[in-house]
C-alpha positions as CSV (number, residue, x, y, z in Angstrom):
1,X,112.0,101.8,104.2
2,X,112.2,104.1,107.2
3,X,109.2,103.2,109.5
4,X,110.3,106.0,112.0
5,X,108.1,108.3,109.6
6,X,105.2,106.4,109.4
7,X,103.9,108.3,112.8
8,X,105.2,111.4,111.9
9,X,103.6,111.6,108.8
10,X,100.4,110.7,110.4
11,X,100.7,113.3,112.5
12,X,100.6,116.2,110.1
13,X,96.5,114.9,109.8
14,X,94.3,116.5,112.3
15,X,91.2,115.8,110.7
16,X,87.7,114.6,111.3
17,X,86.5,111.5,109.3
18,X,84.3,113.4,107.3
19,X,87.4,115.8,106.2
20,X,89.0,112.5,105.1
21,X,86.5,111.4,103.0
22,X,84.8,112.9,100.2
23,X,81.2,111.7,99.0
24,X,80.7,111.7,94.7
25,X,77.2,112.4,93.5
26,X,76.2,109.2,92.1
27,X,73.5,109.2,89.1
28,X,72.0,105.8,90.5
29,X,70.6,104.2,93.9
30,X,71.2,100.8,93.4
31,X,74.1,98.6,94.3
32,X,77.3,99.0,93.0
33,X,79.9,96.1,92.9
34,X,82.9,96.2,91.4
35,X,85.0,99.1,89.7
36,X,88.0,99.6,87.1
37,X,89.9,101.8,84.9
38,X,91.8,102.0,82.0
39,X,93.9,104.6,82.5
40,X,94.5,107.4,85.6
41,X,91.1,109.2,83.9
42,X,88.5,106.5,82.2
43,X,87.0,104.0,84.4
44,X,84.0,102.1,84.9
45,X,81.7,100.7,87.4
46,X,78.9,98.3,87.2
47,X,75.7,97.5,88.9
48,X,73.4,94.8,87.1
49,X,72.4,96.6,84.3
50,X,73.5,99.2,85.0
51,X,77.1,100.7,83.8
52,X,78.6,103.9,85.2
53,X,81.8,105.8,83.8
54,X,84.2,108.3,84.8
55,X,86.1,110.3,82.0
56,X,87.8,112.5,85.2
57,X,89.5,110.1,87.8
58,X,86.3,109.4,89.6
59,X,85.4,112.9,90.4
60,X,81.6,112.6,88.1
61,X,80.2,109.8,86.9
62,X,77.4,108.8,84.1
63,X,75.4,105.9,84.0
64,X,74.6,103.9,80.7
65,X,72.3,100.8,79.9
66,X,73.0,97.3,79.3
67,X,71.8,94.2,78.5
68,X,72.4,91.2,81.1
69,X,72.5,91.1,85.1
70,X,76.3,91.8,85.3
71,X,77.2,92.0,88.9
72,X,80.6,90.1,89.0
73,X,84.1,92.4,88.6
74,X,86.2,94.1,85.8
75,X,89.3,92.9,83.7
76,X,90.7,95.3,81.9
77,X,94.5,93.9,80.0
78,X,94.5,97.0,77.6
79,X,93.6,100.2,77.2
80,X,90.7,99.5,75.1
81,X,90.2,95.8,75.5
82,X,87.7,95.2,78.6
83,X,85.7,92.5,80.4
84,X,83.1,92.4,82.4
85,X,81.3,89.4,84.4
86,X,77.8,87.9,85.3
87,X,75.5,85.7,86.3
88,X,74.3,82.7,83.7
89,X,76.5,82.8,81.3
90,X,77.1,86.4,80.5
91,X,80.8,88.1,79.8
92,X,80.5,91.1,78.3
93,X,83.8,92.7,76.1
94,X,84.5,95.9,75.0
95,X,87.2,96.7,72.3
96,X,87.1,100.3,72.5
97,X,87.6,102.0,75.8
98,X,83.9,101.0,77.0
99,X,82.0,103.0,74.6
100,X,80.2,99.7,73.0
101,X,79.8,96.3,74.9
102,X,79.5,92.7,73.1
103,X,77.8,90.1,75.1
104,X,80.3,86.6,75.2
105,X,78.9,83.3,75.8
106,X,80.2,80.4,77.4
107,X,79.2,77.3,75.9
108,X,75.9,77.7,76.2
109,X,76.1,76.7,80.1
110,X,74.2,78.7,82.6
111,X,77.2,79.3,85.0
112,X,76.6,81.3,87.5
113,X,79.5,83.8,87.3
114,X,81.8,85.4,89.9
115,X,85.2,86.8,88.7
116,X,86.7,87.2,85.7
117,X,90.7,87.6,84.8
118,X,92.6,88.7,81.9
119,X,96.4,88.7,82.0
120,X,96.0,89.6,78.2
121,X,93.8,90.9,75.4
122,X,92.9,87.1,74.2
123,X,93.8,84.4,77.3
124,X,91.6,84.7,80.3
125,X,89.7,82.5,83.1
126,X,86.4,82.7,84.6
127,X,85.1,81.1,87.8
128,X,81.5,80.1,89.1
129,X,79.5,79.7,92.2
130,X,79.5,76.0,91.4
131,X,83.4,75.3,91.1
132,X,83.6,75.6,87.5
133,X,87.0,77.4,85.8
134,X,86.8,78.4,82.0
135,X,89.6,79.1,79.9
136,X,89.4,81.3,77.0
137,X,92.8,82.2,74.6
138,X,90.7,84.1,71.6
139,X,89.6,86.7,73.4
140,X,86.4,84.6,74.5
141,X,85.4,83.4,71.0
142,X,86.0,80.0,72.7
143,X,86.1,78.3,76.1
144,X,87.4,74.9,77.4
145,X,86.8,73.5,80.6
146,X,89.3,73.3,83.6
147,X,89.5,71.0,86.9
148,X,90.4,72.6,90.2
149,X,90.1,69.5,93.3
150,X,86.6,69.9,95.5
151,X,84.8,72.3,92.9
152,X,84.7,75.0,95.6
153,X,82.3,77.7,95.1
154,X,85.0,80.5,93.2
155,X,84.1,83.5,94.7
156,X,87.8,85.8,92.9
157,X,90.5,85.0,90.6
158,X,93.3,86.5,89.9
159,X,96.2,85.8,87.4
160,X,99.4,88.0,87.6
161,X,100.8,86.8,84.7
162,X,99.4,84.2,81.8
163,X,100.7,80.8,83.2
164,X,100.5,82.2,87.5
165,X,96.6,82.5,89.4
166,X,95.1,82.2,91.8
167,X,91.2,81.4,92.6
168,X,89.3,81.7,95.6
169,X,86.5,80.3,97.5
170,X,84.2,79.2,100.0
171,X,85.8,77.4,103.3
172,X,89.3,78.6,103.0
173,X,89.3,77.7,99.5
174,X,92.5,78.5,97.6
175,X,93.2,77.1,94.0
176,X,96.4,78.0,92.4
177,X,98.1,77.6,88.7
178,X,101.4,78.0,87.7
179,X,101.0,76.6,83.8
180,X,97.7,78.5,82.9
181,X,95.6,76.3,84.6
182,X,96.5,72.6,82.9
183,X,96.6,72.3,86.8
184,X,95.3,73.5,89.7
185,X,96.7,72.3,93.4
186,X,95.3,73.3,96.5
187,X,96.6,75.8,99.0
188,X,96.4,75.4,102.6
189,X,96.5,77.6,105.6
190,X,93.2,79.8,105.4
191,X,90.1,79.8,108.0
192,X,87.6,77.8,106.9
193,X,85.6,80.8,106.1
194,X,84.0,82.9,102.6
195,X,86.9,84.6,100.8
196,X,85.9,87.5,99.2
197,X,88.8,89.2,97.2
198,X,92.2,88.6,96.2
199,X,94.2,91.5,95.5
200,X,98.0,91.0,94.0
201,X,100.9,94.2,94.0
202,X,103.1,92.1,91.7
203,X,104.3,88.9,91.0
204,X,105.1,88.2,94.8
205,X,103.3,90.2,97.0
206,X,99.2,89.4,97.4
207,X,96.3,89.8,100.0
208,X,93.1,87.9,100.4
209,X,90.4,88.8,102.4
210,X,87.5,86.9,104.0
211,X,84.4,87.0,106.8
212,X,85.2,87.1,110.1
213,X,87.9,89.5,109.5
214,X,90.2,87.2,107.6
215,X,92.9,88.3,105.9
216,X,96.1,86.2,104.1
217,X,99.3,87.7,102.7
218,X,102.0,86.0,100.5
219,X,105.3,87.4,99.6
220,X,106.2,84.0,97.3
221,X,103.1,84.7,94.4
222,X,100.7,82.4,96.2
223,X,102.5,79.4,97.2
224,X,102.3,80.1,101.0
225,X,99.5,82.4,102.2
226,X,99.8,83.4,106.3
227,X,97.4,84.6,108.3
228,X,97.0,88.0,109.4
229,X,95.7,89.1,112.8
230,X,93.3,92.3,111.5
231,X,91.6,92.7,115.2
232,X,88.3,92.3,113.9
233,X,85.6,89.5,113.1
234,X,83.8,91.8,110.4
235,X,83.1,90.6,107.1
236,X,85.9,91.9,104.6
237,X,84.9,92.3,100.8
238,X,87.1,94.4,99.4
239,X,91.3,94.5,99.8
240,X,93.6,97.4,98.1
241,X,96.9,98.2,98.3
242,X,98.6,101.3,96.7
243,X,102.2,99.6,98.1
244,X,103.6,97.2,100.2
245,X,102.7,99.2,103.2
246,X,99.8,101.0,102.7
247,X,96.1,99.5,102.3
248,X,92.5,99.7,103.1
249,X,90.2,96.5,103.5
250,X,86.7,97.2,103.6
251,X,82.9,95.5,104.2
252,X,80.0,95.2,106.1
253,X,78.3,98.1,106.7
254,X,80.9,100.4,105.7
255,X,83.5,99.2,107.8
256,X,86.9,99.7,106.7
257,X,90.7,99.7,108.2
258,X,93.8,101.0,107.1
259,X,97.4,99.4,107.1
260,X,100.6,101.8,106.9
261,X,103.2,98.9,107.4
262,X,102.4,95.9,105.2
263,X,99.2,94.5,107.1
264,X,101.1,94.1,110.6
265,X,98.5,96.6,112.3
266,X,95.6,97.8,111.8
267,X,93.6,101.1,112.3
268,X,89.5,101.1,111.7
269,X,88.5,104.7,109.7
270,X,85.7,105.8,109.4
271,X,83.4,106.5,106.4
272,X,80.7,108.5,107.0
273,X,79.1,108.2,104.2
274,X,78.2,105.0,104.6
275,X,75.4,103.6,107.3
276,X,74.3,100.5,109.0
277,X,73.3,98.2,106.5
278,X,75.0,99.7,103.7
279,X,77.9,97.7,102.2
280,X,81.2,99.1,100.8
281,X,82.1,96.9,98.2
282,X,85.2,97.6,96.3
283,X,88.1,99.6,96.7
284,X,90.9,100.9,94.4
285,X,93.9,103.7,94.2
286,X,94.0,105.6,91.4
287,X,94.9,108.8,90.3
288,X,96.5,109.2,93.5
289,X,93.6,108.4,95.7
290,X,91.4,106.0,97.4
291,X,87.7,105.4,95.7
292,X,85.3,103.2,97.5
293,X,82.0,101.5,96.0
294,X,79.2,100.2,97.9
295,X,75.5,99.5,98.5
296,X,72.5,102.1,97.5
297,X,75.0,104.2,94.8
298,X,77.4,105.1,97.5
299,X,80.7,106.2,96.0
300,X,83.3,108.4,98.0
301,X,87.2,109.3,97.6
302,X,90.0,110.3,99.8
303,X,90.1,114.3,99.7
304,X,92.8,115.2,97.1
305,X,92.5,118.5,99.3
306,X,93.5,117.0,102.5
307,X,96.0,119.6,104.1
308,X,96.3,121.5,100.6
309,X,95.3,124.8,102.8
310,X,97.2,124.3,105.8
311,X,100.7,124.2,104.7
312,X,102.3,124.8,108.1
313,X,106.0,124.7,107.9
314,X,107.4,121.6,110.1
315,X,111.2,122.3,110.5
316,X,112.4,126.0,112.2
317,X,115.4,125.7,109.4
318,X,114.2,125.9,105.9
319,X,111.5,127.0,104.3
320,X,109.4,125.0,101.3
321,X,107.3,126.5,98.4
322,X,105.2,126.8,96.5
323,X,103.1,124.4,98.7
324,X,101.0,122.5,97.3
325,X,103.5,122.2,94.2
326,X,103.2,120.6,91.0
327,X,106.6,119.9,89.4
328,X,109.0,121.3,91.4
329,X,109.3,123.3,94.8
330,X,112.5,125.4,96.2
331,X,113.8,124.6,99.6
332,X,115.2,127.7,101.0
333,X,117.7,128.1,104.2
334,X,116.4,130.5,106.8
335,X,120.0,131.6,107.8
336,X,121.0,132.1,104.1
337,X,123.9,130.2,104.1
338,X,125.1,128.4,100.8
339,X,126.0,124.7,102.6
340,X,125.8,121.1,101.0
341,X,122.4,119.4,102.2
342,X,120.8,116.3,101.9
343,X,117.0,115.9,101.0
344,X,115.1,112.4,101.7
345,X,111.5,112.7,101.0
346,X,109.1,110.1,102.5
347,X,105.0,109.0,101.6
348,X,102.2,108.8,103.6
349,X,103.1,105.2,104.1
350,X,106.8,106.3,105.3
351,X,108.4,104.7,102.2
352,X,111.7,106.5,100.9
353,X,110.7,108.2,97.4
354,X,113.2,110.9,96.8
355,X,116.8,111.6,97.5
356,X,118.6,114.7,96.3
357,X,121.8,116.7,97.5
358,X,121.7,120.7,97.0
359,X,124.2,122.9,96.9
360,X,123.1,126.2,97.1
361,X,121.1,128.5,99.4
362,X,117.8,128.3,97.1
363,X,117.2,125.0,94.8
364,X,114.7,123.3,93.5
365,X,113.9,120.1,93.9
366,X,111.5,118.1,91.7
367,X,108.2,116.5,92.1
368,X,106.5,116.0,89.2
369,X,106.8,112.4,89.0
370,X,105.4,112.1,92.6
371,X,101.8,111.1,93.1
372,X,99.5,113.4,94.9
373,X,99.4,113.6,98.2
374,X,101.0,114.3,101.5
375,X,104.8,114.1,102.1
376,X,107.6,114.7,104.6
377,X,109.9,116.4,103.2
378,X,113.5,116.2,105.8
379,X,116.3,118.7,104.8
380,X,119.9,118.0,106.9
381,X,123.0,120.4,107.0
382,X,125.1,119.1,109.2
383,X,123.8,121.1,112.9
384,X,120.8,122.4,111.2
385,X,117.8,119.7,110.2
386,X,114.1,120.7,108.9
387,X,110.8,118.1,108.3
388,X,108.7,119.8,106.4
389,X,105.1,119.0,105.5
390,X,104.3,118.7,101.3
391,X,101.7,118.4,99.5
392,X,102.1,117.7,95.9
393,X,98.7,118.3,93.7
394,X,98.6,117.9,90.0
């Protein structure tokens, strides 16, 4: 990680906060809670009875019917094997990408709902309002009953793996497994405060986020959680991370920050797209950029276009094109000369992505793997050094 890029990278962006954001017709007005996807192009987003899906990364959406006040979040362990949670009882599956839901019961126990998590197709936990945990290892033909100390009201859980979770609660609650839930021991260190989501990169490396601008951050899978100062005392709901350096958290009234190094420091952007007393209430990366979710059918994205048609040339030494480029772009000398370079190239975030040596005056160098977005692209022969500005679009 080279950090020194992080500014520099930022700098490219002159933009206004509505150039940043992007707002996505919705087909509804009412709330919208929670969003997932299957893959880069099919995802879903629910609001009561309401479901919405995208067949295009988020760009259009559709809304469907059906049956059951399902407000709670997404699980999604396949690529056609889904699940979506309620209030009272309700769990709804899909075993085909979404196109049909099957309501799931649970006992026949009004629970109220919150989260659901699926590490696979058939075992996967539930948690309530009123403390309880349910277990299910047939793809929710059957449930049995779990303990966690105090019954805290569950607000998220989260299981990174079948036997490692985590669930989380009102007053600083924290609940964690590391045998599928045969046990549950309590985690200390949060504000006694709501906490809202729970967000995990891998098997190491989560967030949780809370009112009064809490947020937690564990680099051992949930065993320790320390506190994070975010400079605010909003009310977080949502937490998302595309790395280990860059995230948003987002909440009341469409507030929402971003964090290039890991959570350190914070930055408050601005979504304009959101007002007053209009909620954003989920966020996710995919397909290479941000989505957000929120109150009265609000849905926006990061503009996939940000800086695509102002692709000034950083460095006085080289030259880069085609920009934007899809696969692969050819770095070019200025003085002609055919010396051995060195090419680093660095994300938004300032995390290292690419390194590659060329040999001749012209090469190419490749990108397709990249996501999209904006890159700094550094080019060094010995006296003679470039930074140039890339943007890679699919």
């Amino acid at each position: 990680m080279d950090l020194r890029y992080t500014c520099l990278l930022a700098s490219f962006i002159v933009l206004s906060a509505h150039g940043q954001w992007v707002e996505v017709p919705s087909p509804i007005a009412a709330n919208l809670w929670s969003m997932a996807f299957f893959t880069d192009e099919l995802g879903y987003m629910n609001s009561n009875s309401v479901l919405l899906k995208t067949t295009d990364g988020g760009d259009t959406w559709t809304a469907t019917t059906h049956q059951g006040n399902v407000d709670g979040d997404f699980s999604f362990p396949s690529s056609t094997v889904g699940y979506m949670a309620g209030f009272y009882d309700v769990i709804k599956k899909t075993t085909n990408g979404g196109n049909t839901w099957t309501t799931l019961t649970i006992n026949n126990q009004a629970l109220p709902i919150r989260a659901v998590s699926f590490p696979d197709v058939n075992t996967g936990y539930v948690v309530s309002l009123n403390g309880f945990i349910r277990k299910t290892t047939n793809g929710g033909a059957t449930w049995t009953a779990q303990t966690a100390s105090g019954s805290p009201q569950f607000r998220q859980v989260h299981f990174v793996n079948a036997n490692l979770g985590t669930a989380i609660g009102e007053n600083g609650a924290i609940r964690r497994t590391t045998n599928g839930g045969t046990t549950w021991s309590s985690v200390t260190g949060a504000p006694s405060t709501y906490l809202n989501d729970i967000f995990f990169l891998d098997e190491n490396i989560g967030f949780i986020v809370g009112g009064q601008g809490t947020m937690l951050k564990t680099t051992n899978g949930g065993a320790n959680w320390s506190v994070m100062n975010t400079g605010t005392t909003e009310w977080l709901d949502a937490v998302c991370f595309r790395n280990e350096m860059e995230g948003y958290v987002a909440g009341t009234s469409g507030f929402m920050m971003k964090t290039v190094n890991g959570g350190l420091t914070w930055t408050t952007e601005d979504n304009p797209f959101y007002f007053s007393t209009q909620h954003i209430n989920d966020i996710a990366w995919k397909n290479g950029r941000w989505i957000t979710i929120g109150d009265a059918g609000n849905i926006t994205r990061s503009g996939s276009d940000v800086g695509i048609h102002d692709p000034v040339q950083e460095g006085s030494a080289f030259d880069i094109g085609p920009n934007p480029a899809s696969s692969s772009v050819m770095i070019r000398a200025r003085d002609g000369r055919n010396v051995l370079r060195t090419v680093r190239v660095f994300d938004f975030g300032g995390a290292l992505v690419r390194t590659s040596t060329l040999v001749v005056d012209q090469d190419q160098l490749n990108v397709a793997d990249l996501s999209e977005g904006l890159y700094l692209v550094e080019v060094n022969a010995g006296s003679s050094t470039g930074r140039l500005k890339l943007v890679v679009q699919h």
